[in-house]
Every structure is written in structure tokens, then in C-alpha cells.
C-alpha atoms as one frame of an Amber mdcrd trajectory, in Angstrom:
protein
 103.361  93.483 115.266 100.095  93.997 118.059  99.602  97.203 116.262  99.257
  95.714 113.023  97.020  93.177 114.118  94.923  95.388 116.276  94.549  97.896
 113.400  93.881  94.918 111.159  90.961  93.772 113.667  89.304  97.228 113.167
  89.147  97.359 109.443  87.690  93.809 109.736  85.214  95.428 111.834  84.187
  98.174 110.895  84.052  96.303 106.844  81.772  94.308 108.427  79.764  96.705
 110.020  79.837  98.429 106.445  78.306  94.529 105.513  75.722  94.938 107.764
  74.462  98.661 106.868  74.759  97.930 103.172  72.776  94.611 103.882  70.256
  96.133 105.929  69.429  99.252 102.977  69.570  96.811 100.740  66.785  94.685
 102.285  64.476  97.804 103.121  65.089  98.467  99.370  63.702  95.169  98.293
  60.943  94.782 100.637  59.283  98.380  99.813  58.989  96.875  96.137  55.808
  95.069  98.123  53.930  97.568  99.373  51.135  95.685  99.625  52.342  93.597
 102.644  51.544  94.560 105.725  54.393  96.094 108.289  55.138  92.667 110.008
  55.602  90.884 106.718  57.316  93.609 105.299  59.739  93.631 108.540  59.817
  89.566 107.951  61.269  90.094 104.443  63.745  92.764 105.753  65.110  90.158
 108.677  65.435  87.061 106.387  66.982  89.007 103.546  69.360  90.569 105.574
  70.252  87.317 107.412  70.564  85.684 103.764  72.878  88.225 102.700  75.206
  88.334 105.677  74.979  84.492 105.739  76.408  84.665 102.072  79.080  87.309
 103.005  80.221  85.056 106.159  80.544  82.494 103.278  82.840  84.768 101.041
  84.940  85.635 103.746  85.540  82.385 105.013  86.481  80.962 101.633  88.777
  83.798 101.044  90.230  83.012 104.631  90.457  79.591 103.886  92.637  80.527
  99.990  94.501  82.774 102.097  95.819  80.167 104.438  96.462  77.110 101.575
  98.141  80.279  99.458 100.407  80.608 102.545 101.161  77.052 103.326 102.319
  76.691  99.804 104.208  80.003  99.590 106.180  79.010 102.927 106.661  74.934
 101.156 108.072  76.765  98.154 110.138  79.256  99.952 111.876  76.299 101.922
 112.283  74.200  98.793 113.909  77.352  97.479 115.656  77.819 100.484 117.241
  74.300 100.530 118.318  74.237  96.953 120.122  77.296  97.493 121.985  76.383
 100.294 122.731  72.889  98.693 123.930  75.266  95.886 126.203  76.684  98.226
 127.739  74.271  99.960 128.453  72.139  96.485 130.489  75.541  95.233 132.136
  76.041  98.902 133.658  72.105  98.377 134.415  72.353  94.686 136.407  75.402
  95.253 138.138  73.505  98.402 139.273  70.865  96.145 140.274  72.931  93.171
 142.214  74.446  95.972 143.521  71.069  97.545 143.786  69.129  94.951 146.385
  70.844  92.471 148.417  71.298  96.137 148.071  67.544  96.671 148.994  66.347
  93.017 152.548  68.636  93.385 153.588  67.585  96.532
């Protein structure tokens, strides 16, 4: 189970760092459509639309986190509801069968 989590820890990572190089070409992209601003401002842009963008993939991944976990609560709530109707299932044929067993014996005797 560490493995899976530890290998599960890297593809986070290194998808993020993926995040973060796609964000960062992205924002050179869009700030050479001004070529008019000068280097600093240009470099301004850059910053600020890269933090934007990994701001709004934070956001994504958090909300997917977050559906993730209330998927899982309800999945485990449902598999115990299951869970307890079959074994209430169960144990009604175990003591039906025990008195269409016993009770025929009884009624004879």
C-alpha cells in the first residue's frame, strides 16, 4: 500500500509540474501578443498570468478532491446499507429454515 501511495505522490507531482510548465508557455505566449510593453511589464504579465492560472488549477483540483471524498463517503454509506440488508437477508433465511426444520418435528411429536 506505501508503494501505491508513494507512486501516486509522484504522478501528482510531476502533473503538477506539467501545470506549471504548461502555465508558464502559456503566459510567455500571451504576453509576446504586446510587444509594445517594455521587458518589466511584459515579465509582470507573465508572473500574474501564471499565478492566475495555477491559482485556477489549485481550484480544480481541490474541488475534484473534495467530489472525490463526498463520492467515497457515500459509496462506503451505501456499501454498509447493502451490507446490512444482506446479512439481515441471511439471518431471516437461516431462522425460517430452522423452523421449517423444527416445527414439522414439534407438531409430530
Amino acid at each position: 500500500m506505501d508503494s501505491r501511495v508513494e507512486f501516486a505522490r509522484i504522478e501528482g507531482f510531476l502533473a503538477w509540474e506539467a501545470e506549471v510548465a504548461a502555465a508558464e508557455r502559456d503566459a510567455a505566449a500571451f504576453a509576446a501578443r504586446f510587444p509594445w510593453l517594455p521587458a518589466a511589464e511584459r515579465e509582470a504579465v507573465e508572473q500574474a498570468y501564471t499565478a492566475d492560472r495555477l491559482r485556477y488549477a489549485e481550484e480544480v483540483v481541490d474541488r475534484a478532491v473534495e467530489r472525490c471524498r463526498r463520492l467515497a463517503a457515500r459509496y462506503r454509506a451505501e456499501c454498509r446499507r447493502i451490507c446490512t440488508r444482506w446479512a439481515a437477508l441471511c439471518l431471516s433465511v437461516t431462522v425460517a429454515a430452522a423452523l421449517f426444520a423444527v416445527v414439522p418435528a414439534a407438531l409430530r411429536g
